[in-house]
C-alpha positions as semicolon CSV with decimal commas, in nm:
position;residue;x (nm);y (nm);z (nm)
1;X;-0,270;1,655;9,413
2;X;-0,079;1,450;9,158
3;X;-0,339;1,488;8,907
4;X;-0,262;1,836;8,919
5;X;0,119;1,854;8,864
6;X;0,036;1,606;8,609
7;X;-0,202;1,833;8,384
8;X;0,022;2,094;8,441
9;X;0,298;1,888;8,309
10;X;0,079;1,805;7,974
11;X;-0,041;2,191;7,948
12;X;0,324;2,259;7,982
13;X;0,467;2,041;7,668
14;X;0,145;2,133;7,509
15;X;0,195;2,491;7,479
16;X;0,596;2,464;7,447
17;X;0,495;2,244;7,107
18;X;0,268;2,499;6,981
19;X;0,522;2,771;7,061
20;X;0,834;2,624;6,982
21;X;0,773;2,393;6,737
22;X;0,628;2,347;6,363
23;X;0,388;2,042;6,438
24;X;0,051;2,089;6,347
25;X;-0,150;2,181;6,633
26;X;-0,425;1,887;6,572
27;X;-0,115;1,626;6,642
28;X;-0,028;1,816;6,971
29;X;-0,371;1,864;7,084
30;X;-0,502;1,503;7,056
31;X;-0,129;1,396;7,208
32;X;-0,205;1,584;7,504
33;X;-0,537;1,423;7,558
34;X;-0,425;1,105;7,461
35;X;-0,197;1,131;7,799
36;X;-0,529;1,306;7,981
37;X;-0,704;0,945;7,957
38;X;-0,366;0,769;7,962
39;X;-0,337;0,913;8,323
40;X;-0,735;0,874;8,404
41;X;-0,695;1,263;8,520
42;X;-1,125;1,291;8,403
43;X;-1,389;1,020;8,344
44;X;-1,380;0,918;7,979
45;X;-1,696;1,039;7,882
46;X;-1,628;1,408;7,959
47;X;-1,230;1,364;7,810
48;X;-1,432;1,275;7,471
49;X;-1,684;1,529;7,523
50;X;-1,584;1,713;7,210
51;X;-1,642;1,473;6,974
52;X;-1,999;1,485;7,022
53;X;-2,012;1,891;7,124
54;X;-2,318;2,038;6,928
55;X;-2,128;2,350;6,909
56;X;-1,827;2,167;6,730
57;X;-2,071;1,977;6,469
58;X;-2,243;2,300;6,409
59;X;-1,878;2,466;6,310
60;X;-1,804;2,204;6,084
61;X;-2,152;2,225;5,863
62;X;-2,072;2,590;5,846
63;X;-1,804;2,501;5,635
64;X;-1,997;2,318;5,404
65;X;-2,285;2,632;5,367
66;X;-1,931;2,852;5,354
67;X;-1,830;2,645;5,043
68;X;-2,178;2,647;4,858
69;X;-2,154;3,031;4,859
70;X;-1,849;3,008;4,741
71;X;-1,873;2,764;4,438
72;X;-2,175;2,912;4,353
73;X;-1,984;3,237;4,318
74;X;-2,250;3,446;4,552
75;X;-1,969;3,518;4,764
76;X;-1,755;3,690;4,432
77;X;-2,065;3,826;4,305
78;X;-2,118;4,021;4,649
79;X;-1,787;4,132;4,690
80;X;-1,795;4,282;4,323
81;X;-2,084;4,506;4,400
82;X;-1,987;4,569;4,765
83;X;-1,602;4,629;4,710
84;X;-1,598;4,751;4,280
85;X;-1,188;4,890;4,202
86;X;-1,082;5,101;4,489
87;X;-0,819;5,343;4,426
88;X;-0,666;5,345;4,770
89;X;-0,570;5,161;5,071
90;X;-0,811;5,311;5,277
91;X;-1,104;5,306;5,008
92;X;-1,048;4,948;4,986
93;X;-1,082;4,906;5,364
94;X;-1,385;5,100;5,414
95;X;-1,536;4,907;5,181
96;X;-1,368;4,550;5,255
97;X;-1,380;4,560;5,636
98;X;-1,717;4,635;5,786
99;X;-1,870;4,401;5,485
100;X;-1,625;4,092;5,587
101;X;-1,714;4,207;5,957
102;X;-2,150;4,193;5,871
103;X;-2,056;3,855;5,740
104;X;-1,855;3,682;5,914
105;X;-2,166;3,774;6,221
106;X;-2,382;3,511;6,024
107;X;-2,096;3,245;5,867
108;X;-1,814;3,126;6,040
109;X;-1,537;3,308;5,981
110;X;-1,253;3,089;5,878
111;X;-1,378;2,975;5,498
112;X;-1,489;3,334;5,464
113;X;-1,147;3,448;5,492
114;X;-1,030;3,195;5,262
115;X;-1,243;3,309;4,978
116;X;-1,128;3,682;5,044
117;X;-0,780;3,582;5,043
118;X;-0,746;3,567;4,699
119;X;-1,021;3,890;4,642
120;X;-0,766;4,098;4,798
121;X;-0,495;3,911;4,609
122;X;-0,660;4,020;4,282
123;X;-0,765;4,360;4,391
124;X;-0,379;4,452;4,534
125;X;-0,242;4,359;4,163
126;X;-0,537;4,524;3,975
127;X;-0,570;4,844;4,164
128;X;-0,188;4,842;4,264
129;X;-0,239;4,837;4,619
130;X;-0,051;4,714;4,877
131;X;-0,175;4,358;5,021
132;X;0,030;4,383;5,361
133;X;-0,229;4,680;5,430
134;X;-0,547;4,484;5,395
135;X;-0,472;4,116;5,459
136;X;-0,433;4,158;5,870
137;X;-0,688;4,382;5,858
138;X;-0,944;4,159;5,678
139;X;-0,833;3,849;5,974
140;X;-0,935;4,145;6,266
141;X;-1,222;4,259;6,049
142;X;-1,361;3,914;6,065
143;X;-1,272;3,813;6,455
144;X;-1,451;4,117;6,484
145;X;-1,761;4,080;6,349
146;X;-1,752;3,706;6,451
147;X;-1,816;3,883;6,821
148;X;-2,173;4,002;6,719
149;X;-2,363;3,687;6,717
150;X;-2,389;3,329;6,859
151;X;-2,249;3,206;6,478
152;X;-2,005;3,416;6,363
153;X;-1,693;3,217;6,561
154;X;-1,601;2,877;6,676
155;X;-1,552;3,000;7,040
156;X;-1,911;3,142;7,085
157;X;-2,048;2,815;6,935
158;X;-1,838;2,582;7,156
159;X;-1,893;2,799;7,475
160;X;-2,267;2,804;7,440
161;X;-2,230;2,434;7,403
162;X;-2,047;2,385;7,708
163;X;-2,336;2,644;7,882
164;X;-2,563;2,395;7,811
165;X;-2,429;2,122;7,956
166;X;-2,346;2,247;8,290
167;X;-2,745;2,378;8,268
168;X;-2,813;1,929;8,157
169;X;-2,563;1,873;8,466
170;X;-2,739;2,113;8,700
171;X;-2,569;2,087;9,070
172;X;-2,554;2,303;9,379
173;X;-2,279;2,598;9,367
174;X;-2,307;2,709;9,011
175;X;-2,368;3,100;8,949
176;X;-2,669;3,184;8,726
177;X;-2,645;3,100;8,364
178;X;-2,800;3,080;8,056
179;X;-2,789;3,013;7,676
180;X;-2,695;3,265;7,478
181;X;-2,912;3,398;7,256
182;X;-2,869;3,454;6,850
183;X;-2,778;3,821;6,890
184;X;-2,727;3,859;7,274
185;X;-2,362;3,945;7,194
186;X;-2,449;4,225;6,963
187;X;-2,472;4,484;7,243
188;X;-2,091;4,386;7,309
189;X;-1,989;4,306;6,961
190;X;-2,132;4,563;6,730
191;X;-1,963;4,911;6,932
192;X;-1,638;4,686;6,980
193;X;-1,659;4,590;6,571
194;X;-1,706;4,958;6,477
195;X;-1,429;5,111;6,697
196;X;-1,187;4,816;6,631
197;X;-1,243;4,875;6,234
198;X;-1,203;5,293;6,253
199;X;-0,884;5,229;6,479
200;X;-0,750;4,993;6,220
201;X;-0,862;5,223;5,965
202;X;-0,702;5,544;6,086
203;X;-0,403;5,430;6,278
204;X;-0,343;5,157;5,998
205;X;-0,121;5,386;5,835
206;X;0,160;5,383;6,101
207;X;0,099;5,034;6,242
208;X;0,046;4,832;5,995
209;X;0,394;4,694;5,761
210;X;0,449;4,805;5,401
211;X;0,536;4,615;5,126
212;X;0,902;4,555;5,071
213;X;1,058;4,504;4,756
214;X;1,108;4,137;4,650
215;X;1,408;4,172;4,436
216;X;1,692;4,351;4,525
217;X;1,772;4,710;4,328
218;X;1,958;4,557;4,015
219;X;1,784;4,239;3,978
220;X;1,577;4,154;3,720
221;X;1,296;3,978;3,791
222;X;1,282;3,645;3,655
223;X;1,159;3,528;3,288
224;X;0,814;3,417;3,306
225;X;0,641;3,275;3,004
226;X;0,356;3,467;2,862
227;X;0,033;3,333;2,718
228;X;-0,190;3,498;2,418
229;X;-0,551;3,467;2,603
230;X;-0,897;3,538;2,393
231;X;-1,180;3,562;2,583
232;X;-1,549;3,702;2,506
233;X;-1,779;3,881;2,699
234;X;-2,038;3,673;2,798
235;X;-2,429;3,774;2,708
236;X;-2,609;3,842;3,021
237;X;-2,320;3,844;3,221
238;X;-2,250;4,076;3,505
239;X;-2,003;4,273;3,382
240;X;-2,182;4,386;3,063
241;X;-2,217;4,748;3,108
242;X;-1,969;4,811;3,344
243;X;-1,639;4,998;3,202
244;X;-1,271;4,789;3,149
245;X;-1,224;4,945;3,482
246;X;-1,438;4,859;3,692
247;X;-1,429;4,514;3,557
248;X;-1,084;4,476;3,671
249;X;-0,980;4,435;3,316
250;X;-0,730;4,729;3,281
251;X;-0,355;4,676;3,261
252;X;-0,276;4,469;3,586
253;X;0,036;4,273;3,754
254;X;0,058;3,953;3,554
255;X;-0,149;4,080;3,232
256;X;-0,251;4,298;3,013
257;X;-0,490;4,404;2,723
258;X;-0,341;4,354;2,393
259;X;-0,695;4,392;2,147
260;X;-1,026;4,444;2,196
261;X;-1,280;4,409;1,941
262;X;-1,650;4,470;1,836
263;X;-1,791;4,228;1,588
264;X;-1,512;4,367;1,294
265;X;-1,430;4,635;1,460
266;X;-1,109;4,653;1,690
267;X;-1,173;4,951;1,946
268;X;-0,893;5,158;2,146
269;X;-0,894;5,122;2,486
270;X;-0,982;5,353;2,697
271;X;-1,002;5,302;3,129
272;X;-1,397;5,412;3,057
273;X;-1,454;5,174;2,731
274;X;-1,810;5,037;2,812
275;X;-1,815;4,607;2,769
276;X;-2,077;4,503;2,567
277;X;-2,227;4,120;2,518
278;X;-1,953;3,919;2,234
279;X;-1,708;4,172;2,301
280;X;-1,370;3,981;2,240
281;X;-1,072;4,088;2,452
282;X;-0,697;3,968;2,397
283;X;-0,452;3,927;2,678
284;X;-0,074;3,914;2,736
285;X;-0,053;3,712;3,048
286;X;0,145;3,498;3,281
287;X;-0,031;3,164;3,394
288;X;-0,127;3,284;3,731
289;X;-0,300;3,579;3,607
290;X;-0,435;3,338;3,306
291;X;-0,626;3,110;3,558
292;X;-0,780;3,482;3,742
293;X;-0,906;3,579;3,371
294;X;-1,014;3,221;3,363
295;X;-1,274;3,188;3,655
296;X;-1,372;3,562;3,570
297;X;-1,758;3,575;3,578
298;X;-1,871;3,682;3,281
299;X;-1,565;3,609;3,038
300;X;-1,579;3,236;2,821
301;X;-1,314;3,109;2,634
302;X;-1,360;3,235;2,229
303;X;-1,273;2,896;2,056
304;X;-1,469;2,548;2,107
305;X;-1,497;2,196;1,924
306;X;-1,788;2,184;2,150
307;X;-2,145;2,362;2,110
308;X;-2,289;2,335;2,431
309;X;-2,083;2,524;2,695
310;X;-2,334;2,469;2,983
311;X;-2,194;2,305;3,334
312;X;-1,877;2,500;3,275
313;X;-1,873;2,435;3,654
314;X;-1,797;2,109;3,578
315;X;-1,492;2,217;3,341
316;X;-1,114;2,189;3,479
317;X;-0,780;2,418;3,315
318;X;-0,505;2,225;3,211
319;X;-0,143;2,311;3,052
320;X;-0,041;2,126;2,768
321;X;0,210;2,104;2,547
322;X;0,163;1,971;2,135
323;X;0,316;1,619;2,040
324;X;0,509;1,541;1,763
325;X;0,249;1,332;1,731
326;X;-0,081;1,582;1,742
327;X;-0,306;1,504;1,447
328;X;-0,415;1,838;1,459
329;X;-0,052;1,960;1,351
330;X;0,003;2,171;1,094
331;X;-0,415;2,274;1,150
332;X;-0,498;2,626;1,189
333;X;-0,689;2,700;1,542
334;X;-0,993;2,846;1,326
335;X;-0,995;2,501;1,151
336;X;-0,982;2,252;1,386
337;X;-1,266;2,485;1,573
338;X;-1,460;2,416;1,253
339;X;-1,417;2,051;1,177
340;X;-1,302;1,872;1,508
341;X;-1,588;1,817;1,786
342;X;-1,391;1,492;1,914
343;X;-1,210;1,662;2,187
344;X;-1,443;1,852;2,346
345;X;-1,222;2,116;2,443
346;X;-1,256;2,519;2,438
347;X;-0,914;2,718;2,365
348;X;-0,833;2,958;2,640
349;X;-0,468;3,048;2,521
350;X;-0,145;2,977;2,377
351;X;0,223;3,021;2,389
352;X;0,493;2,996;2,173
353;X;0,835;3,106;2,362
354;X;0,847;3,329;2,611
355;X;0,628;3,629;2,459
356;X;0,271;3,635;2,376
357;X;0,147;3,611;1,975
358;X;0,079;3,953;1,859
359;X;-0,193;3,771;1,591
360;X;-0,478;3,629;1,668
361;X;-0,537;3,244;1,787
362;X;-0,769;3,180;1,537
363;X;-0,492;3,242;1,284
364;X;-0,249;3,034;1,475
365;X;-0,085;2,713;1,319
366;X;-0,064;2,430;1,560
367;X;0,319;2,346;1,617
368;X;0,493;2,049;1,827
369;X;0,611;2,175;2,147
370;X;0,340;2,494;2,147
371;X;0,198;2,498;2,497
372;X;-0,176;2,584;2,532
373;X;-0,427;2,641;2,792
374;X;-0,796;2,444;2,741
375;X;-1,088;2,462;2,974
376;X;-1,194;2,081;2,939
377;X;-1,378;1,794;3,049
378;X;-1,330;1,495;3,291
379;X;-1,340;1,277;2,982
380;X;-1,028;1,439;2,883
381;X;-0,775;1,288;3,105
382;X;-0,913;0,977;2,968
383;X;-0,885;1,009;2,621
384;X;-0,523;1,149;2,654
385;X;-0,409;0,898;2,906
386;X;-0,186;0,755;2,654
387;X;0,007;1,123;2,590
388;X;-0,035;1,089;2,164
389;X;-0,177;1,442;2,137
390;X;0,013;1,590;2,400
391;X;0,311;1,510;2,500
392;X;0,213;1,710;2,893
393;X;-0,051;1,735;3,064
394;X;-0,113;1,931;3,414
395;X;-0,401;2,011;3,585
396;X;-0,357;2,381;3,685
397;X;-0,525;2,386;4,070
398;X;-0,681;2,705;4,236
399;X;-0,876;2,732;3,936
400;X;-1,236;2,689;3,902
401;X;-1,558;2,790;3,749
402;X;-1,860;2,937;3,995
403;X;-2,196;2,800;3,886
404;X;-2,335;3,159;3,923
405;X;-2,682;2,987;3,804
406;X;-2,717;2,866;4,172
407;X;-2,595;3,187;4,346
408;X;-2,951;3,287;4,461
409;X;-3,064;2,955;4,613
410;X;-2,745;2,960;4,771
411;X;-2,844;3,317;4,914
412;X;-3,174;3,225;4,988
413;X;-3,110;2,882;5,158
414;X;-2,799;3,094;5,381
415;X;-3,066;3,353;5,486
416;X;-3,281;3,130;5,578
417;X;-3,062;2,949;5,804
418;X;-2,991;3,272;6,001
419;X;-3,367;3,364;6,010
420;X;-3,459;3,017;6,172
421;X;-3,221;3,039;6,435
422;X;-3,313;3,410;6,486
423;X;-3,635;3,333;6,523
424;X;-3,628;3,038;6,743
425;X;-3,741;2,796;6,510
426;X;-3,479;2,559;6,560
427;X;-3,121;2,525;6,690
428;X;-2,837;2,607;6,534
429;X;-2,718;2,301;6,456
430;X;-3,049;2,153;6,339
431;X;-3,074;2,437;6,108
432;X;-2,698;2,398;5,948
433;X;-2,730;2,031;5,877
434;X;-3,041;2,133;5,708
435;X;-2,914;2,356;5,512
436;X;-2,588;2,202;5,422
437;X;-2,829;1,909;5,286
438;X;-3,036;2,183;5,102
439;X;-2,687;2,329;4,945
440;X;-2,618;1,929;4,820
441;X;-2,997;1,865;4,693
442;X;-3,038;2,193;4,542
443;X;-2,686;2,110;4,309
444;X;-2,520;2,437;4,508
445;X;-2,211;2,211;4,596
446;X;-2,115;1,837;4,525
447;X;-2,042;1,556;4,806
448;X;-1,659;1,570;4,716
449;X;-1,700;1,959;4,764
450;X;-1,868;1,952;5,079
451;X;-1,626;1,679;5,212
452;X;-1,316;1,849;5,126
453;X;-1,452;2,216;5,245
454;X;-1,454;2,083;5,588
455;X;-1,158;2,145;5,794
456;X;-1,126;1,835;5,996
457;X;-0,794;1,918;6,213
458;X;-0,955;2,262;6,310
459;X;-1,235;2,045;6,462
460;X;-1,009;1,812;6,613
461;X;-0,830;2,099;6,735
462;X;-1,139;2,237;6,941
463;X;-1,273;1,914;7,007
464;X;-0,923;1,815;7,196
465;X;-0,932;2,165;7,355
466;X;-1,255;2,096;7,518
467;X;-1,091;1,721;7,627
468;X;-0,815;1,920;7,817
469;X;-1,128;2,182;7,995
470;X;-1,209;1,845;8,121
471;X;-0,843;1,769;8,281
472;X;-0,842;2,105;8,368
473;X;-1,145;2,092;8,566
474;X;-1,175;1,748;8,725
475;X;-0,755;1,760;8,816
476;X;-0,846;2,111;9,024
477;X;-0,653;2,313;8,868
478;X;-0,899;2,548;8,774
479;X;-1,007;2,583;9,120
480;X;-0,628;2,700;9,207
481;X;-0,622;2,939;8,941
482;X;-1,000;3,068;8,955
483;X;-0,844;3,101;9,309
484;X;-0,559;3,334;9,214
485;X;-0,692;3,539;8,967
486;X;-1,016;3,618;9,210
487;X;-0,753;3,749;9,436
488;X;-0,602;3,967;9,162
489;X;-0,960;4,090;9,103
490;X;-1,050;4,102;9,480
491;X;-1,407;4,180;9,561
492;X;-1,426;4,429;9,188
493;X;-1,611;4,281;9,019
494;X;-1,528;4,542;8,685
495;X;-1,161;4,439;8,807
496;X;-1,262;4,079;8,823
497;X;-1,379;4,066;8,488
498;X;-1,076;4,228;8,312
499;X;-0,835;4,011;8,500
500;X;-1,063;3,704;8,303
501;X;-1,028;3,919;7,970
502;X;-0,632;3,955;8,015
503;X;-0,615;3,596;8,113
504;X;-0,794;3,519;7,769
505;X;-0,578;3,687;7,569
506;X;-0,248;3,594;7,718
507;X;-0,329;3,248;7,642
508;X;-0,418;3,374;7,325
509;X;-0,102;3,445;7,232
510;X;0,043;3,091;7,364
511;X;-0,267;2,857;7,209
512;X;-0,558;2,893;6,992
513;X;-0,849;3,061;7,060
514;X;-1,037;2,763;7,140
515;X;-0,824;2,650;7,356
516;X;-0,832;2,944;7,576
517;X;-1,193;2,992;7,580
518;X;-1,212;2,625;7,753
519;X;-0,991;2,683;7,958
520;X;-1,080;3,006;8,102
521;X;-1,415;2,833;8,121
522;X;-1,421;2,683;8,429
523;X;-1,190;2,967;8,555
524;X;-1,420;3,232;8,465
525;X;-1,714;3,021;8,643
526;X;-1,499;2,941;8,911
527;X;-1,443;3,340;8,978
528;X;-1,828;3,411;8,951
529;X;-1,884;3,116;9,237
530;X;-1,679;3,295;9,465
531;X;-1,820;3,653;9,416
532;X;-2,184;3,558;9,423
533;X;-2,268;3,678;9,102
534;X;-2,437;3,589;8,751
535;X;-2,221;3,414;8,537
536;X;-2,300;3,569;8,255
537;X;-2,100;3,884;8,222
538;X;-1,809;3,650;8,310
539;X;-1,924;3,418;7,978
540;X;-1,982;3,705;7,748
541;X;-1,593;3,852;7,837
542;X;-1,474;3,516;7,805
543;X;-1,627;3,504;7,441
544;X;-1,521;3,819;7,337
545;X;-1,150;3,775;7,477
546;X;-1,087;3,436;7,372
547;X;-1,204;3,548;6,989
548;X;-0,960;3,844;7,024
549;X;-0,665;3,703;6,937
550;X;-0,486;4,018;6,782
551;X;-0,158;3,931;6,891
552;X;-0,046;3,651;6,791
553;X;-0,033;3,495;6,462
554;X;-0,120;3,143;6,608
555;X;-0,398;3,217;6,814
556;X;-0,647;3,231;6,549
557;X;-0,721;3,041;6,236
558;X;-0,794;3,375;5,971
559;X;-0,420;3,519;6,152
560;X;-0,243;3,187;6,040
561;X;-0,443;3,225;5,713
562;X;-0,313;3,564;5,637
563;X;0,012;3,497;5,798
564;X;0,152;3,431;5,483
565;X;0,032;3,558;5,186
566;X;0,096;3,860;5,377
567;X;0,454;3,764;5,425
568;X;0,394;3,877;5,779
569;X;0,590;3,878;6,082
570;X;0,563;3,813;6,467
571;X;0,596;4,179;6,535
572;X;0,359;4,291;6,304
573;X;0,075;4,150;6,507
574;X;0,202;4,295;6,818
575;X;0,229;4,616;6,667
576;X;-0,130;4,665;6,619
577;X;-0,279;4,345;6,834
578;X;-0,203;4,516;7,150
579;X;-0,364;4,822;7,129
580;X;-0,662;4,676;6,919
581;X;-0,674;4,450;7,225
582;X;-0,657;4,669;7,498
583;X;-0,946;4,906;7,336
584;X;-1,170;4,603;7,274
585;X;-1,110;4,482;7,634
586;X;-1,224;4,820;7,787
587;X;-1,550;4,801;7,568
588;X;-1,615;4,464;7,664
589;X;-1,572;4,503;8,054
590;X;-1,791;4,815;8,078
591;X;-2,067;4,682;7,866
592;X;-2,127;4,326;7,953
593;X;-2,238;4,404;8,304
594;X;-2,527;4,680;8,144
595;X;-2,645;4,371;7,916
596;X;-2,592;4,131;8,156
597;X;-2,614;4,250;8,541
598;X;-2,399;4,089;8,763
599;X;-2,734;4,040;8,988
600;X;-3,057;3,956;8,787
């Protein structure tokens, strides 16, 4: 009986830190197991179960395949044809959400969300609409779709893992079970995805927040310096043909089109002026909007020492300002682009006070204390360690180039991930280490890429979680509440399985999602024991619950994520989590039993 008031004690602190306090939730997680095996509440073996969890393995090579997409630029190059310019909120999320939901069913959805994080970013300043009305709804959108198959969350991964080893374990008393299959949860998660997204969709309006004004009425906003960028359209590139538009090139928050010119010719501009291969576009823009234009595919920089501009991949931004010492002063940018291929550097823009040059760089005279953007090489940093040219030198992060020359074999080696596991071929963690190798031999992504894609305290997180299931379990305390909450659902078993789908999200809104789904684990199985049933309509709710955190932003990884560039708060997720919750909890407890009878 101790063991019991002891867990308790540990869940208690455990969920009062998450709650209460700003500690990151890998610190309080592998505290409270840390005092699990301190106390000897479970055998050591199962406390450190996690660690060697298939399903938690599996979650962390997703990240890697996540990244290759992304640094390949198959990810931007989707959304651009998917998603275009939309010209209102709900245009944007008719296109945004059910695509984010369709992929976040095949990759995990937590690195998705973080490359559409700064899409929406991008598309709110470009087509002026309002982020607060797309950034929750792209987190739901992709706990959503993460419900339709065995890989599209953490929690279905990590629960199928656990189903398996109480299968390995075998023992009398257990209530049928089996793995989960690929798309077993698609009968669940595709009706619950579709009605979740149109309620979002059409009740959006009233519950979700607006944007409020950052400045008060009065204020100025404050000086921000502005940069003369020259950039060409590249040959081939996918945005040749398309109109300033839908490019995303048309007068935006942070810039602005200042010339455009073909060959001699400078052309008006016009919201339907078609781009053309060498077409060379000016900007007025900020630095944050400079590093956007940038990693644009399909814009390079106008002036280069260099010839070769291939692995621009490879290529970093940096900010630096002339020395009196530059012996390039006094140069004209057209000149040293003529005579100087020492530096190895390609001129992106330049700024000389606070307003951009209304003549062009290539006429610009090279003074001490000018400030210029370059796209350059690693050998850079080297050959200016000494600061004679420049007298700074900053590395501008969040900006880098896609090596779009990989995007198909990323594709192809992503599909074919999903098709093996479909098919049976091999498991799903067989087939992600394969292809997260195939994504490193194939040049897709790097090792230091790959390494720092993975999210290692969201693994330690889960892998913790499933240390305190253990406690959980072995202390009895699962028994006691399996025990309560049977009597709550009496001899129902429809009432029985939405008293295990409240459960799930009420300690969504305390812990992760994770954690919940372990511990309503045994719970859930616990319930099933007692009413004689299949355990699988109980497994299947406890997927589906556990993944809906709505409520709370802390629950779920993409809600933290969102949290706040969306500049969200606590009540907003209530607002709109609760009834989103309630509707997908009504889905899920009529149609689990039809796909999954309670006696097979």
């Amino acid at each position: 009986m101790i063991e019991i008031y002891i867990t308790i004690a540990i869940l208690g602190i455990t969920f009062g830190l998450l709650i209460f306090t700003k500690l990151p939730p890998a610190a309080i997680f592998i505290g409270a197991l840390t005092l699990t095996i301190t106390f000897k509440i479970a055998p050591l073996e199962d406390s450190l179960k996690g660690f060697n969890n298939a399903g938690v393995l599996t979650i962390g090579a997703l990240f890697m395949i996540a990244a290759g997409m992304y640094s390949t630029g198959a990810i931007s190059i989707l959304s651009e044809k998917l998603i275009g310019r939309p010209k209102s909120i709900f245009q944007a999320q008719l296109k945004i959400l059910p695509n984010i939901a369709f992929g976040s069913a095949f990759l995990n959805n937590t690195p998705l969300v973080a490359m559409m994080i700064p899409v929406i970013r991008d598309l709110s300043k470009s087509c002026g609409l309002d982020a607060k009305k797309l950034y929750l709804p792209l987190s739901y959108a992709s706990i959503l779709g993460g419900t339709c198959t065995l890989i599209g969350t953490a929690t279905n991964l990590v629960i199928n893992g656990m189903i398996n080893e109480q299968l390995e374990r075998g023992g009398s008393g257990l209530p049928h079970m089996e793995p989960v299959g690929m798309f077993d949860l698609s009968w669940i998660g595709i009706p619950a995805t579709i009605i979740g997204i149109a309620f979002i969709m059409f009740t959006g309006k009233w519950l979700l927040p607006k944007k409020k004004n950052v400045l008060p009425e009065g204020v100025d906003t404050p000086e921000r310096r502005f940069f003369r960028v020259e950039l060409a359209v590249e040959e081939g590139g996918p945005i040749v043909g398309k109109s300033i538009e839908d490019a995303g090139l048309l007068d935006s928050e942070g810039f602005e089109i200042i010339c455009f010119h073909r060959g001699p010719r400078r052309l008006d501009i016009t919201p339907d002026t078609i781009l053309h291969a060498n077409d060379k576009i000016g900007f007025s823009t900020d630095i944050v909007a400079a590093k956007s234009l940038w990693v644009t595919i399909g814009l390079i920089p106008l002036y280069s020492t260099e010839d070769q501009k291939a692995e621009r991949h490879r290529h970093h931004l940096v900010e630096v300002v002339v020395s009196r010492r530059n012996t390039m002063l006094g140069l004209r940018v057209g000149d040293v682009e003529a005579q100087d291929h020492r530096h190895q550097i390609w001129l992106v823009g330049f700024a000389r006070g606070e307003s951009a040059m209304h003549y062009p760089l290539n006429d610009a005279v090279i003074q001490s204390g000018d400030v210029v953007l370059l796209e350059v090489k690693d050998s850079f940093f080297y050959q200016n360690r000494n600061e004679v040219e420049f007298s700074a030198i900053k590395k501008l992060s969040g900006a880098q180039i896609q090596r779009t020359d990989k995007a198909v074999t990323a594709s192809v080696i992503t599909v074919a991930m999903v098709l093996s596991v479909a098919f049976g071929l091999m498991p799903m963690l067989n087939a992600a280490l394969l292809a997260a190798g195939a994504m490193l031999f194939t040049g897709c992504m790097n090792l230091h890429d790959a390494g720092k894609s993975v999210d290692f305290a969201t693994l330690m997180v889960i892998a913790a979680a499933m240390g305190l299931e253990s406690a959980v379990t072995a202390s009895g305390l699962s028994e006691i509440i399996g025990g309560y909450l049977g009597a709550l659902g009496g001899d129902n078993v429809y009432l029985a399985l939405t008293v295990v789908f409240i459960g799930c999200i009420a300690m969504d809104a305390m812990v992760t999602n994770v954690a919940s789904a372990v511990f309503m684990f045994p719970i859930s199985m616990t319930i099933a024991s007692g009413l004689d049933v299949s355990f699988m309509p109980f497994v299947i709710t406890v997927m589906v619950g556990a993944s809906c955190s709505f409520i709370s932003p802390v629950s779920y990884q993409t809600n933290l994520m969102v949290y706040g560039p969306g500049e969200y708060t606590f009540g907003d997720f209530v607002k709109i989590g609760v009834p989103l919750s309630l509707i997908v909890g009504a889905l899920t407890v009529f149609l689990a039993p039809m796909v999954f009878p309670f006696h097979p």
